[in-house]
N, C-alpha and C positions, 0 to 999 in steps of 0.2 A: 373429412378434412376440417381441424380448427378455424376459426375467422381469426384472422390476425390482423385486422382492423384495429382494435385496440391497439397491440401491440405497435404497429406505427404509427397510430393518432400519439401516445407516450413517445418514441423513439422523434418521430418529426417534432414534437415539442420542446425535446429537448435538444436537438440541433439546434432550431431556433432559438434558443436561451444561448447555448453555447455561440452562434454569432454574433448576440446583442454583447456580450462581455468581450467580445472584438473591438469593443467601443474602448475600453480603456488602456488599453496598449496603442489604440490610435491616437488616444490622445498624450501618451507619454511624449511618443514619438515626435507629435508635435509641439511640443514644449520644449522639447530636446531641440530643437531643430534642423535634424538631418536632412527631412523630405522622404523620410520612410513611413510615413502615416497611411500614403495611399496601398500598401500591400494591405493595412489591415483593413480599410475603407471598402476593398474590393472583397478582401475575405468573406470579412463580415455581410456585405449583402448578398454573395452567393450563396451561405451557409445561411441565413435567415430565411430566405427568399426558398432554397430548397429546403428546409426544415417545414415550414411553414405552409408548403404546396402539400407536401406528404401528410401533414397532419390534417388539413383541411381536408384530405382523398380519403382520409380513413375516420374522417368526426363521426359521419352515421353511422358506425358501427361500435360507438361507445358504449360500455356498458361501466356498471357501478364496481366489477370486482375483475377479476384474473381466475382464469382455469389456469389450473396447475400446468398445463405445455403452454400455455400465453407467458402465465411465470417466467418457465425457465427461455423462453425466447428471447424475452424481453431481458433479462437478465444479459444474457448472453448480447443482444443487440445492441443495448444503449453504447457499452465497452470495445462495438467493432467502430459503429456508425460513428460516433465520436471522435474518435482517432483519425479517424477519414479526414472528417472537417478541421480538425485543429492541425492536420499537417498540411493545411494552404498556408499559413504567412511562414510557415520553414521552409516551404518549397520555393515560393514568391517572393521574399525578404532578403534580407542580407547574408542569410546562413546560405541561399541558392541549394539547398537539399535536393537528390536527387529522392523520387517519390517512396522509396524502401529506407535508406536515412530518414525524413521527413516524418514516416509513419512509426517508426522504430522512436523517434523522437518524443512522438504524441504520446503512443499509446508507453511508453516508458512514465509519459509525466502523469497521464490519466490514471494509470494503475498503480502509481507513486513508487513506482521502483527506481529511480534514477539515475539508469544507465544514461551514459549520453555520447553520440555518435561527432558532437560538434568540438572542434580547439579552435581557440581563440576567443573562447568568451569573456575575455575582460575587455575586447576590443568591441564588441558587437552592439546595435543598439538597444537603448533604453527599451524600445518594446517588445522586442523580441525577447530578451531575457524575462522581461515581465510576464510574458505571454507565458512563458515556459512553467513559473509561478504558480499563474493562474489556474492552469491546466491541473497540476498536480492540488492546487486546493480545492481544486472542485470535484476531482477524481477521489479526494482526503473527505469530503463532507456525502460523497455519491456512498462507496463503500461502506462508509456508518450506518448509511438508510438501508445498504443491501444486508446489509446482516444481522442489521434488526426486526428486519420486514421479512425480507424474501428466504435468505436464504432457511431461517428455523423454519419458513411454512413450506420448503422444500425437503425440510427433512433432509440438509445437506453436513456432510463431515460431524456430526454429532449436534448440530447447531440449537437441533429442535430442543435443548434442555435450557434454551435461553426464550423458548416459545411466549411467554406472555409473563417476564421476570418483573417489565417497568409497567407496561399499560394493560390495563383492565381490558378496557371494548376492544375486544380482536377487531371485528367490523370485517368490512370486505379489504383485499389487498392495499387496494388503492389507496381508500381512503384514509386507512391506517398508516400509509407510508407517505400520504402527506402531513400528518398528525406527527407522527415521531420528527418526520425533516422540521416541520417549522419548531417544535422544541429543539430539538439538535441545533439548528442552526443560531441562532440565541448563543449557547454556549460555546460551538464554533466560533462565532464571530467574536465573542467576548476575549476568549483566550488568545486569538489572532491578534486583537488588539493591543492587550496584554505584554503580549511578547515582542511586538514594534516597539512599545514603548521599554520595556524593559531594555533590548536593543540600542533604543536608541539612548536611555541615559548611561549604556556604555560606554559612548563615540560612535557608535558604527551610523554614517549617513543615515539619511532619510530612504532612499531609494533601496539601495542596500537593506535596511530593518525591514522594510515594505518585503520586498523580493523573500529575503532569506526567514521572515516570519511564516509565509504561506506556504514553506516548503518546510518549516519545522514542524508545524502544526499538523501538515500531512503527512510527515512524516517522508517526504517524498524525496528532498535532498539534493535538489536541483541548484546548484549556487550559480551565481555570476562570476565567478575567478574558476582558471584553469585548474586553481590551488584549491578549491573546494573551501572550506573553514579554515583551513590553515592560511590564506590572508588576514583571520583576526588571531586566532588562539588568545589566551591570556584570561581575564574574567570570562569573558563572552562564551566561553565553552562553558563553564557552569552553569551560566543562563540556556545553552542551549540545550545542553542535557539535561535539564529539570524541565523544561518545554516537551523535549523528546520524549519523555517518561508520561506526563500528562496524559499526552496527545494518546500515549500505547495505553491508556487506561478503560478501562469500557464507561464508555459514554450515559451509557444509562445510570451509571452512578453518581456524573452529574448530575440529571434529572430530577434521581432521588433527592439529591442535595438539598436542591433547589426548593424540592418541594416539605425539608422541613428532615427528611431519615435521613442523619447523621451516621447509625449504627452502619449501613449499606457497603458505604464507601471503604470499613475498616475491616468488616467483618469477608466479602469477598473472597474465595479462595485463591480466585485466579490474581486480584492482584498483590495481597500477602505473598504467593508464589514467583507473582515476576519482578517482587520487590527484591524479594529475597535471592533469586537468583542472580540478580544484578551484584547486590551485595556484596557475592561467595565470589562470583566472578572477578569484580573488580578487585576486591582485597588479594586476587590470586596474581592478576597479573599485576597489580602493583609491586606485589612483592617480587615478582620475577624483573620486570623494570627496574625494582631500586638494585638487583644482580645486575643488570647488563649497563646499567647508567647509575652507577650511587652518584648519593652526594646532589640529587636532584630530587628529590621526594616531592616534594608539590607537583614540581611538572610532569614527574611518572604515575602521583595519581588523579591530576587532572586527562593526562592524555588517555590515561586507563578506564576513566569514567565517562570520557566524551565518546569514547571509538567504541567504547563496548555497550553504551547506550544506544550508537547511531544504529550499530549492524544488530542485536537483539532485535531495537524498534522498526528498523529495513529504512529506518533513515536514507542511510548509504553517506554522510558525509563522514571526509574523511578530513585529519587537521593535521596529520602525519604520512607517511611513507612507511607503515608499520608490515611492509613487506621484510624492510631491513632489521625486524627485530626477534629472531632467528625461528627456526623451523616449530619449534614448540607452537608461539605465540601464533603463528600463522597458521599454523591446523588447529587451532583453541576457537581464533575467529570465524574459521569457516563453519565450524559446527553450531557456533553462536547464533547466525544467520539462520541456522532451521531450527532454531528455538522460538522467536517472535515474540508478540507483544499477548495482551487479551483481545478477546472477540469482541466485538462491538467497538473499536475500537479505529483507527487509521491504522493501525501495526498490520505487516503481514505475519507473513511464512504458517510456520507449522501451526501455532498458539500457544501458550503456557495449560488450557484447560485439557486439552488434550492427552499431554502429558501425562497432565492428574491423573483423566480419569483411567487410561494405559498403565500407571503406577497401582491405579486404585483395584483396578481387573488381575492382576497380575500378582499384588497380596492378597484377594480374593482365593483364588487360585493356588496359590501356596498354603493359605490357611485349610482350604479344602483338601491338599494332599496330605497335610497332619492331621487331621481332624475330619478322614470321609461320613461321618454321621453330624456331624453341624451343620449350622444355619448358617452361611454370610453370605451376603449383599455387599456389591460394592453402593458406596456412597460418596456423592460430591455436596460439599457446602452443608452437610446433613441430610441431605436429600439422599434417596434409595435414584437408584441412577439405570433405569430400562436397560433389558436387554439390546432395544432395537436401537439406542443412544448407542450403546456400546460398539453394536455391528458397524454402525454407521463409522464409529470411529477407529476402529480397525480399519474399514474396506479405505479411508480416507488414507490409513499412514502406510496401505500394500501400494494405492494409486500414487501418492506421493515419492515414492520407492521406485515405481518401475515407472514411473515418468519421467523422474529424475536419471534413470540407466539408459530411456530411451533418447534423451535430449541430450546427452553426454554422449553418446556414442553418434548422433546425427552429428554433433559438432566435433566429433572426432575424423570422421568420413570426409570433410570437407576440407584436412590439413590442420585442424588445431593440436596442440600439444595436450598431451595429461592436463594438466594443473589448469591449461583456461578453457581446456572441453567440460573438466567437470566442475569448474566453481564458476563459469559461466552461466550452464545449464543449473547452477542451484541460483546466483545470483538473480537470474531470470524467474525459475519459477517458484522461489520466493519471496521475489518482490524488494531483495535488500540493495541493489546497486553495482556498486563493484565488487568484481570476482576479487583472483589473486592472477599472481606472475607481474610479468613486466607490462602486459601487453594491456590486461585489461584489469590492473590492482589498482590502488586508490592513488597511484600517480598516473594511470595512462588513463584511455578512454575503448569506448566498442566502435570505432569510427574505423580501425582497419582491419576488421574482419571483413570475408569476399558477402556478398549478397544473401550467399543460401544459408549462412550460420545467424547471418541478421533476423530472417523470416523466420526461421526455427527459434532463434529467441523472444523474438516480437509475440509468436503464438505460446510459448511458455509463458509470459507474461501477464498474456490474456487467463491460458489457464488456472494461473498460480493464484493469482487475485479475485478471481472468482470461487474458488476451494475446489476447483478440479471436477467434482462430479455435475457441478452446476451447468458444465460446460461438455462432458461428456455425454450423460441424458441425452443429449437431444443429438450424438453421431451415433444412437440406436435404432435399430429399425422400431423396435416396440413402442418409441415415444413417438413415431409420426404414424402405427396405426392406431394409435390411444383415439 
């Protein structure tokens, strides 16, 4: 049996992190002056205090790196444990969440999908909608580390072709994934800023740019209006879609930036591809819009640009009812959702790399059936691209496939209709927010589903954001007699 000392010395540290940031929804609160401060007061010191015991229970067994099943433990735990603790002030607070809502809540904001089970959020207090923010920007800056670090040295969904692209010294797990987060976090913070202020010399409040920047940036989607974006529309979609887009960019290309390689940022496959995609998309449904709405051209291609930014990057905000824009448009977007953003990146779902390199296997392959005496290799970015990249990225889009048939058909069992069993089950496990239909499209919410369709999308959730094998690994026998 592995020591998983480590593995809770990290997970208890990060609890205790995750409480001390309890600190500033207590204090919204109390500037607001409700008298809701103390749900966070109490959060926060149960969640530090138990954070902080676990981490201390498991310090002597620190060591410098991660074995490969410490890895994927840890991987997997930070994203349970977490969600635990951030659903105390939904459960405590004014939303009064029962413990399955509450965690459905978290782990929505943590994994930046932003389903949400709560109505009435333009009534609710300052801190709780903050909190709800929060969650998702720190789940937005958590997942950039995990798929820069962890998940290539797990050899997970193809990931490892992104093995050591920005940093030289691999080094041990650890240390390397404190290394990339405090770079990351610089530009994190930078562009969060950014976008407040950009925000705010729109009109949009103070609180408001605060709130709806930390969920841009993470792509996560979480607003304070029942009406999601569509309380502002007008400029403020253009600001946010260029934020959205950012945020879906792989990170590591800021880095380069930063540090001087200019060529990096342009030359990328992955984001020439999801620029472009966006492009082909938008110019489509624009032009279907100016069919079903002439006479309105600005605002069919702003809503065209803002809504097909949101669901690509798994944003999930919505600034229309684009359920009512007839059956085309609405199977266009569903399929958009399991496109996504680039790796390294806050975007979920599928990825735009994957695609490539599935497109690039597959002209392999055909050139081979014209031509069975040549030579070709597929290639990504110019690179020759491993077979074992390749397996990797298959077995990812067979798992993605028949997880998706299994989680649609669980939420079918439970009484859901076709259209929110299965854009439920994609919503969820990949990561984009709202499905479709009446019940859970970007005018309703997942608050009246019964209990077992919640937990079954709770655990999609978990899966989808972690790239599915990260999390399966370890429901094998062979990884616990490793």
């Amino acid at each position: 049996m592995f020591d998983l000392r480590p593995v809770g010395y990290v997970i208890g540290l990060l609890v205790a992190i995750l409480g001390l940031t309890m600190v500033l929804p207590m204090v919204a609160d109390l500037i607001e002056g409700g008298g809701h401060w103390t749900v966070f007061f109490e959060s926060g010191v149960v969640t530090m205090l138990t954070g902080g015991a676990i981490a201390l229970s498991c310090s002597n067994g620190v060591k410098e790196g991660l074995s490969i099943q410490q890895t994927f433990l840890l991987t997997t735990g930070v994203w349970v444990a977490l969600p635990l603790f951030g659903a105390l002030p939904l459960m405590l607070g004014a939303t009064n969440l029962t413990f399955t809502d509450a965690f459905f809540e978290a782990m929505s904001g943590l994994t930046t999908t932003g389903s949400t089970v709560i109505s009435g959020l333009d009534s609710l207090p300052q801190g709780i909608l903050l909190w709800r923010g929060i969650l998702q920007w720190l789940g937005g800056i958590g997942i950039i580390v995990v798929a820069m670090v962890f998940l290539p040295e797990l050899r997970v969904g193809g990931m490892q072709i992104f093995r050591s692209e920005a940093f030289e010294t691999m080094g041990k797990i650890l240390p390397r994934a404190t290394e990339i987060a405090s770079r990351i976090s610089v530009i994190y913070v930078g562009l969060t800023l950014l976008c407040i202020l950009s925000y705010l010399v729109l009109g949009m409040g103070f609180f408001d740019a605060l709130v709806h920047a930390l969920t841009t940036i993470s792509t996560g989607g979480f607003s304070n209006y029942d009406a999601s974006f569509g309380t502002f529309q007008g400029p403020l979609e253009y600001v946010a879609s260029v934020f959205m887009i950012l945020a879906a960019l792989p990170f590591v290309r800021y880095v380069q930036l930063l540090n001087g390689n200019t060529n990096s940022l342009f030359t990328d496959p992955q984001i020439r591809g999801f620029l472009a995609t966006i492009g082909v998309l938008v110019l489509f449904m624009w032009v279907e819009l100016q069919r079903i709405f002439p006479h309105h051209w600005e605002q069919s291609l702003r809503e065209a640009l803002f809504n097909i930014t949101s669901i690509i990057s798994g944003t999930g905000y919505a600034s229309v009812d684009y359920m009512q824009w007839g059956p085309l448009l609405i199977t266009l977007f569903f399929f958009i959702g399991l496109i996504g953003g680039c790796a390294g990146s806050t975007a979920c779902s599928v990825k735009i790399f994957r695609y490539q390199l599935l497109f690039a296997s597959i002209r392999v392959q055909l050139q081979r059936i014209r031509s069975p005496h040549g030579v070709f290799l597929p290639r990504y970015g110019g690179r020759r691209v491993d077979d074992d990249v390749l397996s990797s990225v298959m077995s990812f889009f067979v798992f993605f496939v028949v997880t998706l048939g299994i989680v649609s058909w669980g939420l079918a069992l439970t009484g859901l209709d076709f259209t929110t069993s299965i854009s439920g089950a994609a919503a969820a496990l990949a990561n984009i927010g709202p499905g479709l239909g009446d019940q859970i499209g970007p005018s309703g919410n997942f608050g009246g589903l019964n209990d077992a369709a919640k937990w079954m999308l709770t655990i999609a959730m978990l899966i989808g954001r972690l790239e599915l094998l990260a999390v399966y690994a370890i429901l094998t026998v062979q990884f616990w007699r490793a």
